[in-house]
PAZAPA-4460 file (N, C-alpha, C; in steps of 0.05 Angstrom, whole numbers, plus 32768, in hexadecimal, padded with zeros to 4 digits):
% residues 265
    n_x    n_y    n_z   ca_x   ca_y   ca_z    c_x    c_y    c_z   seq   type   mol
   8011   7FE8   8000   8000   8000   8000   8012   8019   8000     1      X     A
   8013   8031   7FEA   8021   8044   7FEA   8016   805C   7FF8     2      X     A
   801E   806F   8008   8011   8085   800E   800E   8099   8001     3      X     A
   7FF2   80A0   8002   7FE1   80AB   7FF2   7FDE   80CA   8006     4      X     A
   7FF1   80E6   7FF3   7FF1   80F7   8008   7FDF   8108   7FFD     5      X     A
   7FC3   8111   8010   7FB6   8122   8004   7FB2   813C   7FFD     6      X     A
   7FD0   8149   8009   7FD8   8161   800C   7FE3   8172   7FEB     7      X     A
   7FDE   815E   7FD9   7FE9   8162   7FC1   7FCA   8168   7FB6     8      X     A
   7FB5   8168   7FC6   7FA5   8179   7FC0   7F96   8195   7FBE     9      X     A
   7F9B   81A4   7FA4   7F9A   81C0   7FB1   7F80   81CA   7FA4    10      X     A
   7F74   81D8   7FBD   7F5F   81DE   7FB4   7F59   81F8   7FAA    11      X     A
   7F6E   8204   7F9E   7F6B   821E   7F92   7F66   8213   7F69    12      X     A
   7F73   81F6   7F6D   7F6E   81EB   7F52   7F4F   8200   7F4C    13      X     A
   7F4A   8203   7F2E   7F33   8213   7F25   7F16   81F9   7F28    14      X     A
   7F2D   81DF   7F1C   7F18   81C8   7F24   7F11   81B5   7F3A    15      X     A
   7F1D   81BA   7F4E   7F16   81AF   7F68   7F02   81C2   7F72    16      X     A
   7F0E   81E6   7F6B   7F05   81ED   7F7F   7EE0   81EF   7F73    17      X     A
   7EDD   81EF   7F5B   7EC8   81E7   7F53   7EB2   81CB   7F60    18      X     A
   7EC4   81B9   7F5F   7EB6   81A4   7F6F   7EB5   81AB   7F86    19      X     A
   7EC0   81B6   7F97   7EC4   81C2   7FAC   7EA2   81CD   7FB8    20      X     A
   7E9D   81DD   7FA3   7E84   81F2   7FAB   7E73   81E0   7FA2    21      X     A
   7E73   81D0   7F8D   7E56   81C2   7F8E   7E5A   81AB   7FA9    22      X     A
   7E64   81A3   7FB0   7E6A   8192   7FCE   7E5E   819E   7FE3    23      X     A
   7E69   81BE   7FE9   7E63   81C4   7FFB   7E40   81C6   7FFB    24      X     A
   7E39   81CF   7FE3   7E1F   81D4   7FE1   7E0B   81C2   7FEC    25      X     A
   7E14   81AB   7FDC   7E0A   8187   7FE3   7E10   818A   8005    26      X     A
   7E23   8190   800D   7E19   817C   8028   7E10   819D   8039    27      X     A
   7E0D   81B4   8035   7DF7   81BC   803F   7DE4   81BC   8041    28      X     A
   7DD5   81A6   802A   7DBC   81A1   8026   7DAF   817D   8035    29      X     A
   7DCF   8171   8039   7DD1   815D   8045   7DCC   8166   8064    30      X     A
   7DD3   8178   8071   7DD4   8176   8089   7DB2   817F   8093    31      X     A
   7DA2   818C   807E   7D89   8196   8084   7D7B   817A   8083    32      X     A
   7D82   8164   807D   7D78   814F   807D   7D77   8141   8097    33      X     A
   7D54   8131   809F   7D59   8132   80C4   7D63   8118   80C7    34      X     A
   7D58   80F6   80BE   7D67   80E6   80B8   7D73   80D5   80AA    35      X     A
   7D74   80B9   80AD   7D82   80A8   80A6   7D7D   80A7   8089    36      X     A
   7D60   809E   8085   7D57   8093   8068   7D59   80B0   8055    37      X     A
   7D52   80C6   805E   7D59   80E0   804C   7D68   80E1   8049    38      X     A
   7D83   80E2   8056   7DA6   80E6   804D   7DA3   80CF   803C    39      X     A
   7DA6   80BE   8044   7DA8   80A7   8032   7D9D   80A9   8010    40      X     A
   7D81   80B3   8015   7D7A   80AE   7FF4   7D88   80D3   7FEB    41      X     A
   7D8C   80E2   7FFC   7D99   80F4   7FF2   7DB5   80E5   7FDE    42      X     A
   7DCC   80DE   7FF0   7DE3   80D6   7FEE   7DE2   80C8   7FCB    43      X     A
   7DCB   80B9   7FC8   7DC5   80A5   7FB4   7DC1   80B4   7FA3    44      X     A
   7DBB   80CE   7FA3   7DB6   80DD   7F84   7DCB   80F8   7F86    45      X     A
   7DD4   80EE   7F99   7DEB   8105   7F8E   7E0C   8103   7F97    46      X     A
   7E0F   80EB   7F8E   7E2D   80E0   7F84   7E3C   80F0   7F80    47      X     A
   7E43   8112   7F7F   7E5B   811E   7F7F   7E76   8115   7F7C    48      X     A
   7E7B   8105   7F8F   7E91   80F4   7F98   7E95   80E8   7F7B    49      X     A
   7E8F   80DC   7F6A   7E90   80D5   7F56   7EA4   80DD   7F42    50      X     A
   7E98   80FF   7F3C   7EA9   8115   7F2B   7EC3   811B   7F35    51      X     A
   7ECA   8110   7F51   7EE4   811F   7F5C   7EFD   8106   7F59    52      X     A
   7EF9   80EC   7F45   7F04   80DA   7F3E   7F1B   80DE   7F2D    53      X     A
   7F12   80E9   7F1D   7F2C   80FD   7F04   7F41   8105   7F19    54      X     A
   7F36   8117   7F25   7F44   812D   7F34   7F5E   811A   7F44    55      X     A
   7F4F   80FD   7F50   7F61   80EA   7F5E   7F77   80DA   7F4D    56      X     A
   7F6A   80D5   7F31   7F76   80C1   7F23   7F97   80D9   7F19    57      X     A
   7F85   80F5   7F12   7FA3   8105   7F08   7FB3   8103   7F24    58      X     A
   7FAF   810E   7F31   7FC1   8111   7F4C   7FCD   80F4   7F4C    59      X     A
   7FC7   80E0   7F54   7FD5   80C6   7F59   7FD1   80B3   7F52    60      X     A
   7FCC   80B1   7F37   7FD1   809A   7F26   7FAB   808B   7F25    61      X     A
   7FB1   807C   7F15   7F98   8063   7F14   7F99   804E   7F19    62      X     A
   7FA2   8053   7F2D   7FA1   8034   7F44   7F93   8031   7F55    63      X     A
   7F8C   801C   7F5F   7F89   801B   7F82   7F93   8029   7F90    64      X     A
   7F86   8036   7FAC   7F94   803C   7FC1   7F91   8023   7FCE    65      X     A
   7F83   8013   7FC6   7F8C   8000   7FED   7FA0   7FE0   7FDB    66      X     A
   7F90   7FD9   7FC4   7FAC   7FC6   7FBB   7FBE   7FCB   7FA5    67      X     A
   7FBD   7FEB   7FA1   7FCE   7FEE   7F88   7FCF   7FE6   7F6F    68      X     A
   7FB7   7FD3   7F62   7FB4   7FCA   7F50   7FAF   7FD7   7F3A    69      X     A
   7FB6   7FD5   7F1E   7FB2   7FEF   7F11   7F92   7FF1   7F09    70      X     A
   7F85   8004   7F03   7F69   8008   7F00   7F64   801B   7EDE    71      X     A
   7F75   800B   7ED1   7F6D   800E   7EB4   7F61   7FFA   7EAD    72      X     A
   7F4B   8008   7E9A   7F3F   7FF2   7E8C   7F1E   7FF0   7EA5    73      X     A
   7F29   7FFC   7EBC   7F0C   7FFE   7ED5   7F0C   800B   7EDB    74      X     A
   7EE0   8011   7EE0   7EDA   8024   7EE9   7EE5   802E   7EFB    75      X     A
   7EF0   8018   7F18   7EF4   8027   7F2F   7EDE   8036   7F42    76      X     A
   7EE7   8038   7F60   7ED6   8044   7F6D   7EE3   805B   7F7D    77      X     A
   7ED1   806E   7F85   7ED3   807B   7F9D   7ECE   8071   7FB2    78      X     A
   7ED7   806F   7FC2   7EDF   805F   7FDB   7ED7   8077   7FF7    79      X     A
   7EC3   8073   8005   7EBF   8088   801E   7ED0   8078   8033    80      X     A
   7EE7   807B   803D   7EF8   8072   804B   7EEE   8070   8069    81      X     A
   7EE1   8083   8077   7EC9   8085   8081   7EA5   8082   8074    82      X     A
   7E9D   8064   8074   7E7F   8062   806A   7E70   807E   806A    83      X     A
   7E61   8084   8059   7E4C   8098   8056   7E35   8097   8068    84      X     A
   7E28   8074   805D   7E12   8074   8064   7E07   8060   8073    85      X     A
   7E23   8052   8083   7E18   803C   808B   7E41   8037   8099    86      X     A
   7E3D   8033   80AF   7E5F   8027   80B1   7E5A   8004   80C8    87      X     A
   7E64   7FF4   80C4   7E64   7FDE   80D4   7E81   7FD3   80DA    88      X     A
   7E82   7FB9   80EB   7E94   7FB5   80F5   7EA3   7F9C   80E1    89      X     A
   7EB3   7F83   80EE   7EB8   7F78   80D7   7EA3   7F57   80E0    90      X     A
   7E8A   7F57   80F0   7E76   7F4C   80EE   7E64   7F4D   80E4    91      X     A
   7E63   7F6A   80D3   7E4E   7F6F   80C6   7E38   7F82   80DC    92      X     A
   7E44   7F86   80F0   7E31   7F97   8107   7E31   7FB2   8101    93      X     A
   7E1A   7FBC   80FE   7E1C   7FD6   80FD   7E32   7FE4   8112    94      X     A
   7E38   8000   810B   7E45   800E   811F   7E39   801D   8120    95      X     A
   7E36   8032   8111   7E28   804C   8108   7E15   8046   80F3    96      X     A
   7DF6   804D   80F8   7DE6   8043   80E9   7DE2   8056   80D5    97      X     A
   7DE6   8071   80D2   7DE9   8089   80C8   7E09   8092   80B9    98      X     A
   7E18   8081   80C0   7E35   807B   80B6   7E3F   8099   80B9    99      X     A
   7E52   809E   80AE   7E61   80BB   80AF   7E56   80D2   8096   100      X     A
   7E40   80CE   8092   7E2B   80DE   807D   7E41   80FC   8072   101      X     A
   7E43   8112   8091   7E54   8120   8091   7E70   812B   8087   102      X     A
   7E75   810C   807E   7E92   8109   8069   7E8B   8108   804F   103      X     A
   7E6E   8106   8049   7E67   80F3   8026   7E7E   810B   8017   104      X     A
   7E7C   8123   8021   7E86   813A   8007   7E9C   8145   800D   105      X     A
   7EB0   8133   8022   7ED5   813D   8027   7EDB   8132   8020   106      X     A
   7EEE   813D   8009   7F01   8123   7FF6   7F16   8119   8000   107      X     A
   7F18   8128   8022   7F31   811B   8037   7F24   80F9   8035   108      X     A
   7F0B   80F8   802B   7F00   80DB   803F   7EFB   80C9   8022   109      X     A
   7F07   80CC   800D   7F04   80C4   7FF6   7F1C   80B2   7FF1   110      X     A
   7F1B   8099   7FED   7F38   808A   7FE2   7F2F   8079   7FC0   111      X     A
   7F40   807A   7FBA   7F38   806D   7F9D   7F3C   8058   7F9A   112      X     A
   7F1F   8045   7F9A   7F29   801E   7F99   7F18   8014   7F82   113      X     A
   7F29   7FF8   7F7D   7F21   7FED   7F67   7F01   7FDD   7F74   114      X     A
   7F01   7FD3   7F68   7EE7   7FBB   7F6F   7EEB   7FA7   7F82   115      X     A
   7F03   7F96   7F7C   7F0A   7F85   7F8A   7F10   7F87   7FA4   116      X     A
   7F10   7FA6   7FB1   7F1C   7FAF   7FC9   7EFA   7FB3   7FD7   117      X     A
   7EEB   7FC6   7FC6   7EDA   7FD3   7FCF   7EBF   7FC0   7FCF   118      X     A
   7EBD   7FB8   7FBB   7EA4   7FAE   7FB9   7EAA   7F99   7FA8   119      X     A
   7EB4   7F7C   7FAA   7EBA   7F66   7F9A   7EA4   7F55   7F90   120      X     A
   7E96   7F49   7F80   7E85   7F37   7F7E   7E87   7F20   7F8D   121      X     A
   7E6F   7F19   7FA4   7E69   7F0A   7FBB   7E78   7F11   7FD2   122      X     A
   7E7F   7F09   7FE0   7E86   7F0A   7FF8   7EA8   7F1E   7FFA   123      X     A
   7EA2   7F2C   8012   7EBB   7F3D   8019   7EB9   7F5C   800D   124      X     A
   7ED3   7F68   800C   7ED1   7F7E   8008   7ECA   7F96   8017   125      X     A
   7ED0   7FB4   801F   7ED0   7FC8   802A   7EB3   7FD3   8030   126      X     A
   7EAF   7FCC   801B   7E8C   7FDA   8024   7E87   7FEB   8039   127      X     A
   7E7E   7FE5   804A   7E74   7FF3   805E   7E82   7FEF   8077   128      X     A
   7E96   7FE2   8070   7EA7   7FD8   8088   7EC2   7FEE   8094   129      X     A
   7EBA   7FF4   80B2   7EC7   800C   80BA   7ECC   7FFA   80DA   130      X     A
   7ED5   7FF0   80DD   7EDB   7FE5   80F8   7EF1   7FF2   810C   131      X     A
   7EE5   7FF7   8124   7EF6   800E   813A   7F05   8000   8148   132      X     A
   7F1E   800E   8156   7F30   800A   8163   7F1F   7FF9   8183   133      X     A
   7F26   7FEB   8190   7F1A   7FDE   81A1   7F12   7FF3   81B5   134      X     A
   7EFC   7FFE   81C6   7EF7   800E   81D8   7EFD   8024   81CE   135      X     A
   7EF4   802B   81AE   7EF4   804A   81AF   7ED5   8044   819A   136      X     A
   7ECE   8067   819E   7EB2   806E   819B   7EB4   8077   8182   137      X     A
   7E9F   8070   8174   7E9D   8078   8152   7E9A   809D   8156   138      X     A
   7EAA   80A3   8143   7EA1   80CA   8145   7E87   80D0   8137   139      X     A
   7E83   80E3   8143   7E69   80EC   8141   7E6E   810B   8132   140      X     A
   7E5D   810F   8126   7E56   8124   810D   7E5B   8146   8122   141      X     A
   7E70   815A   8114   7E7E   8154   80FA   7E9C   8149   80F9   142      X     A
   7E9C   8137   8114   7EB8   812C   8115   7EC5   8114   810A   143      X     A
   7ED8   810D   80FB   7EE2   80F5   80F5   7EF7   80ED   8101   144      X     A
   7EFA   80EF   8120   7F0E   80F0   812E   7F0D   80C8   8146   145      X     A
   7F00   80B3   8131   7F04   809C   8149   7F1F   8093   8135   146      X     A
   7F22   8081   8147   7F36   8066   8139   7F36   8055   8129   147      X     A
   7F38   8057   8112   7F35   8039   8105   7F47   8028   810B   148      X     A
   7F3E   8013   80F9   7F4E   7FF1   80FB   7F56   7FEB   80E0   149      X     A
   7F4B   7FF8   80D2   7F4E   7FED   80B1   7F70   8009   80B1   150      X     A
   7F7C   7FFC   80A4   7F95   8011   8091   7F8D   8021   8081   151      X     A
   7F9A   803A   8079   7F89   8050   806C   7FAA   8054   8067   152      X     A
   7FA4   805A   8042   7FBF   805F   8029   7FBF   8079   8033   153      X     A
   7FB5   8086   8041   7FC0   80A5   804B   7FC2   80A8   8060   154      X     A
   7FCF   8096   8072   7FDB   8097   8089   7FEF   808A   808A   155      X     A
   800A   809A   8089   802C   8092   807B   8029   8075   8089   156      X     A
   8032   807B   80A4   8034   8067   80B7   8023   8049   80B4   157      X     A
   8015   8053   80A4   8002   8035   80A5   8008   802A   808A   158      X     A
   800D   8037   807A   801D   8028   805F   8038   801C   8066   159      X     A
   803A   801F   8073   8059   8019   8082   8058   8005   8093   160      X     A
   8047   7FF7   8093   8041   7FD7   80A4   8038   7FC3   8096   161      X     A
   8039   7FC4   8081   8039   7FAD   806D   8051   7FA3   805A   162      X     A
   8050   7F89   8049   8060   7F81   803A   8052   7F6F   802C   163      X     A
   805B   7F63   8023   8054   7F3E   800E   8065   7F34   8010   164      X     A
   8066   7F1B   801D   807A   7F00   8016   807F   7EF8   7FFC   165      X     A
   8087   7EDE   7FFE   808D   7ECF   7FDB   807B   7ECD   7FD9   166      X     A
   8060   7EC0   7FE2   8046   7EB9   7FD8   8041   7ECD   7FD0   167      X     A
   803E   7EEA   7FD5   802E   7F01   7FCC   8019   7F0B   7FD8   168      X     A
   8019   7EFF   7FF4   8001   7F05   8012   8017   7F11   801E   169      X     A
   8006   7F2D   8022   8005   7F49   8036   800F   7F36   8055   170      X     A
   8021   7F46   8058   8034   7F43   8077   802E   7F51   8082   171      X     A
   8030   7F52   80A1   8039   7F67   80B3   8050   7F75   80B4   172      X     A
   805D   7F88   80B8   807F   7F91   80C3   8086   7F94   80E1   173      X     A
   806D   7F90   80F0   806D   7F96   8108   8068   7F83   8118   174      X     A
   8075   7F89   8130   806F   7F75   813E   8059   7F78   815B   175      X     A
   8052   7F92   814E   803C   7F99   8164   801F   7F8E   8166   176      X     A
   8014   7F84   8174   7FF8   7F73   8175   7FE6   7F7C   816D   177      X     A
   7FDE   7F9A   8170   7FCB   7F9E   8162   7FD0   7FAE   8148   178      X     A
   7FEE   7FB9   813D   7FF0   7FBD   8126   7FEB   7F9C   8109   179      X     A
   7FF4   7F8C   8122   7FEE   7F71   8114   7FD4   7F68   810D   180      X     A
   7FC0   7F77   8122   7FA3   7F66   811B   7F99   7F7E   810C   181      X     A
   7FA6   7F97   810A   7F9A   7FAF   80F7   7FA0   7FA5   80DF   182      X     A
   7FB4   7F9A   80D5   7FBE   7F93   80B4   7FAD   7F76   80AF   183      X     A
   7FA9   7F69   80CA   7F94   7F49   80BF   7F77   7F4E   80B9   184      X     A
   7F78   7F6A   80C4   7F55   7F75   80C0   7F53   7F80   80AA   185      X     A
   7F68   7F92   809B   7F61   7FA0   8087   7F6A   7F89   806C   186      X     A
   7F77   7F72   8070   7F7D   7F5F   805F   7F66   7F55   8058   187      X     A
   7F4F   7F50   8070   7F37   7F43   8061   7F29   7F56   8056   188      X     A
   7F26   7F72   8069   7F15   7F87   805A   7F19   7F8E   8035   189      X     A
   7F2C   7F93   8038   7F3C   7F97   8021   7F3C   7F8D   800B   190      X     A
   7F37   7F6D   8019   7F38   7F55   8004   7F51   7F59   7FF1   191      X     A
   7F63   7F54   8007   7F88   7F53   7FF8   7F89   7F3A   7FEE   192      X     A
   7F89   7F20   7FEF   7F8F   7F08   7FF2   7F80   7F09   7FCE   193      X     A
   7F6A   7F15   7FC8   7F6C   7F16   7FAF   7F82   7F25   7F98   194      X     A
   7F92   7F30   7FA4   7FAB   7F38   7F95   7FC4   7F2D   7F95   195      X     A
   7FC7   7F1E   7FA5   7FDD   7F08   7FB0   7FEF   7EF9   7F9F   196      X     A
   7FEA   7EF1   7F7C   7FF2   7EED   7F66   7FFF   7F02   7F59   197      X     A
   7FEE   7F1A   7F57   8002   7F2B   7F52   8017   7F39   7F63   198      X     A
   8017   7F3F   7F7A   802D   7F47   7F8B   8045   7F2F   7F84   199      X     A
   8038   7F1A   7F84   8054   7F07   7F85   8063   7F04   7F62   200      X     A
   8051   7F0E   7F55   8059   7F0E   7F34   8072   7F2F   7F34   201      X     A
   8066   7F35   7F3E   806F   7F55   7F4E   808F   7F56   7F53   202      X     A
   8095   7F3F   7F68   80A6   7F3B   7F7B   80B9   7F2D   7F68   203      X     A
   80AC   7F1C   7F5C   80C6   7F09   7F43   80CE   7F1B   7F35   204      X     A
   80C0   7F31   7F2A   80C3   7F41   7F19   80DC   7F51   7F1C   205      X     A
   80D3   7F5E   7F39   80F4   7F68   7F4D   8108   7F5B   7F4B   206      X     A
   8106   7F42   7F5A   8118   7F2D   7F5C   8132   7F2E   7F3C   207      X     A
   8115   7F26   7F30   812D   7F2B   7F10   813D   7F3E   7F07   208      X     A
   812F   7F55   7F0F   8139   7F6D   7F03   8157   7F71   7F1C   209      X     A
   8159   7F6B   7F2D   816A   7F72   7F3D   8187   7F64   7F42   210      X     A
   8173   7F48   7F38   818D   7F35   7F2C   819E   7F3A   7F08   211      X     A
   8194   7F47   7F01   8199   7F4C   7EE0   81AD   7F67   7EEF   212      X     A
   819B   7F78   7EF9   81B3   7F8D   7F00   81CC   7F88   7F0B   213      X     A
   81D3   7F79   7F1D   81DE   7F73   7F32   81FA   7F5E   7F1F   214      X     A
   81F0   7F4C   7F0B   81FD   7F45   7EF4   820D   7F5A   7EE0   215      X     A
   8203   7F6F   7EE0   820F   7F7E   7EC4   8220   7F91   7ECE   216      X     A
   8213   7F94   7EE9   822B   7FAB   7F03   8241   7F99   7F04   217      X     A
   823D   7F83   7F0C   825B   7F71   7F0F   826C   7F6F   7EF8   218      X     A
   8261   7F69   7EE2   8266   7F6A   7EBE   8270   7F88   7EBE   219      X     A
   8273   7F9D   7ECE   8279   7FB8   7EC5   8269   7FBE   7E9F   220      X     A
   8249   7FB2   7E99   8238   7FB8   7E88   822E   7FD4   7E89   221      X     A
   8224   7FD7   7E74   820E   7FF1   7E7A   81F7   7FED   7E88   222      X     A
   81EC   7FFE   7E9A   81E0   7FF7   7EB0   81C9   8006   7EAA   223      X     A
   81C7   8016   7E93   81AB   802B   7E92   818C   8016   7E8D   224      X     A
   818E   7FFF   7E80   817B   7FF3   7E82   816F   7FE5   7E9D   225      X     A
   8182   7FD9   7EA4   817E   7FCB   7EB9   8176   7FE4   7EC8   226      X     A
   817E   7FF6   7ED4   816B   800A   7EE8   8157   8015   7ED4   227      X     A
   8152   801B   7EC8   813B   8025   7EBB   8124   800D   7EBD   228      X     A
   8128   7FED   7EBB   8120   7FE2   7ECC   8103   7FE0   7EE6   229      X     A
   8123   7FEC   7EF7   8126   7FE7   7F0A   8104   800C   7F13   230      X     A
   8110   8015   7F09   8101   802F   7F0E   80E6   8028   7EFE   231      X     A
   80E9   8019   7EEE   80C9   801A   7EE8   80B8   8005   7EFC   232      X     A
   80C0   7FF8   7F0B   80BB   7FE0   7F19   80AB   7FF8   7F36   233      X     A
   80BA   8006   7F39   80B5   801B   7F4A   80AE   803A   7F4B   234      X     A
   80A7   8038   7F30   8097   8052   7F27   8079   8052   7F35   235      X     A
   806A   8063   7F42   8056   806E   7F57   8043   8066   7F3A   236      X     A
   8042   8067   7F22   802D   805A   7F19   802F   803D   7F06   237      X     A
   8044   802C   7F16   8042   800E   7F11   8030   8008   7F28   238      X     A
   8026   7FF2   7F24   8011   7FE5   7F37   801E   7FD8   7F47   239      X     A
   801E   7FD6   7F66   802E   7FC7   7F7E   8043   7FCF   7F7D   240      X     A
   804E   7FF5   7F77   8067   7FF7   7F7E   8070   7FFA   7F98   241      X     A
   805D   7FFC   7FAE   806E   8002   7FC4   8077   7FEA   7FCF   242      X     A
   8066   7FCF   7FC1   8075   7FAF   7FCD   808F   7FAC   7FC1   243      X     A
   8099   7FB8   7F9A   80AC   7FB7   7F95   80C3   7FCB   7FA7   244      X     A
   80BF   7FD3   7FB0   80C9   7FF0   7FB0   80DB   7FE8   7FD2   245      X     A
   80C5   7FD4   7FE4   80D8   7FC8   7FF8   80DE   7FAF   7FF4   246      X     A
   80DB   7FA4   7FE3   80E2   7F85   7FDA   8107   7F90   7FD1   247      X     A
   8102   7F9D   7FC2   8122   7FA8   7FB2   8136   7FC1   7FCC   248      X     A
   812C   7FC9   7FDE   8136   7FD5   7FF8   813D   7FBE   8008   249      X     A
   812F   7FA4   8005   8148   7F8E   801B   8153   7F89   800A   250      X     A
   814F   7F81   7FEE   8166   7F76   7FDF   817A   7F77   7FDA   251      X     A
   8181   7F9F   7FDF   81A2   7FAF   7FD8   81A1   7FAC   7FF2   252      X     A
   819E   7FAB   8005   81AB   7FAF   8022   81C5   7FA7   8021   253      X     A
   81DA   7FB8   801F   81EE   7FAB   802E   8204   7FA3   800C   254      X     A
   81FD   7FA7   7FF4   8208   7FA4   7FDD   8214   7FBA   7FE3   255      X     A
   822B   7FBD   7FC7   8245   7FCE   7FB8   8227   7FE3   7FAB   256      X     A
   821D   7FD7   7FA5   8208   7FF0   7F8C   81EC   7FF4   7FA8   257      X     A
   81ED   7FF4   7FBD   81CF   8003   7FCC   81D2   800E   7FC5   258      X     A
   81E5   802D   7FC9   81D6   8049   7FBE   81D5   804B   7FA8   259      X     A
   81DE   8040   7F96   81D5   8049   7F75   81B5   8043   7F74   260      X     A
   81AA   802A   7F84   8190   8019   7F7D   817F   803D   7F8F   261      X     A
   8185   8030   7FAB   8173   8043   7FCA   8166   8061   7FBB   262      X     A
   8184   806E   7FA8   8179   8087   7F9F   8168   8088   7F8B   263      X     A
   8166   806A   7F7B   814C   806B   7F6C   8127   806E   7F86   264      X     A
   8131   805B   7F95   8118   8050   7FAE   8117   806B   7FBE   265      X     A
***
């Protein structure tokens, strides 16, 4: 999972700030709404969130935020990182029966997922699934201030507790208990284990390229292919670069060529 910084969002853009004002408009007309089933069939006819997809795909690519997979060729979703209209646990228990309505129109609360993350055909997937830190209280309107359990691509730190083995199933890096049961929760939410072929197609991919380099450095060869490579393996719009990106960071550890490789990473 790469971090996804949202600060590269500026809202003086002529076209954000456009979406901007019809947003605001929308959810002042959301809040005159008294409950559940009105927000709700509100929410349903007025998708906003929709139009502000461009805006995500220019800024950081057409991938996944939660498995990086590339999203050409698919629709893709907007992702309410906090539920709109409904949030539950990972039993399927309601939490908030009214979900975080108050976020439908901050694109802080927007992540961009494929299908297979968000909404997969049959069983699994993100949906409505917002599950809290143990003994803390869901926030209440207009705050988004509880805990989650699921990993969020825009919180550095939490991209930073994962990996893939040889199989191509999402690791922990930590050895902390409940950073461990945060990455086993968002593994099912997420529905990672469906990408698991490609991370490990991913990882050979590395593997090769590092051994070809590592050959033509010793050969005193020309080396511009082999890192060119190596940089596309880890270009922010290849799919699963941040698994290549520490798969090839243990691999120079400790080589004659780390820093030639590190200053590509």
């Amino acid at each position: 999972m790469r971090h996804i910084d949202l600060s590269l969002i500026n809202e003086n853009d002529p076209e954000i700030k456009k979406w901007k004002e019809q947003a605001d408009a929308l959810y002042k007309t959301l809040c005159r709404k008294t409950n559940h089933e009105e927000r709700k069939q509100y929410l349903k006819t007025h998708d906003l969130w929709k139009n502000f997809k461009p805006v995500l795909i220019k800024l950081y690519g057409k991938k996944c935020w939660y498995s990086e997979c590339d999203l050409t060729g698919s629709f893709g979703d907007i992702d309410h990182f906090r539920p709109k209209s409904c949030s539950k646990d990972m039993n399927g228990d309601v939490i908030l029966k009214d979900g975080y309505w108050w976020l439908a129109y901050d694109y802080c609360n927007y992540r961009l997922s494929c299908e297979e993350c968000n909404r997969p055909k049959g069983e699994g997937g993100k949906k409505e699934l917002f599950p809290l830190q143990s003994g803390t209280q869901p926030a209440k309107c207009p705050k988004n201030d509880d805990i989650p359990l699921l990993l969020d691509p825009c919180v550095l730190s939490d991209t930073q507790l994962i990996d893939s083995d040889e199989s191509g199933a999402v690791i922990c890096l930590s050895e902390n208990e409940n950073e461990i049961h945060r990455v086993e929760i968002s593994k099912k939410a997420y529905n990672w284990n469906y990408f698991n072929a490609a991370r490990r197609n991913v990882r050979n991919k590395c593997k090769t390229a590092i051994e070809t380099f590592e050959i033509m450095y010793k050969t005193n060869l020309d080396l511009k292919l082999p890192l060119q490579h190596l940089v596309d393996l880890i270009s922010e719009k290849t799919p699963y670069s941040s698994f290549a990106k520490r798969y090839l960071s243990q691999k120079i550890k400790g080589k004659d060529y780390e820093s030639i490789i590190s200053k590509l990473i």
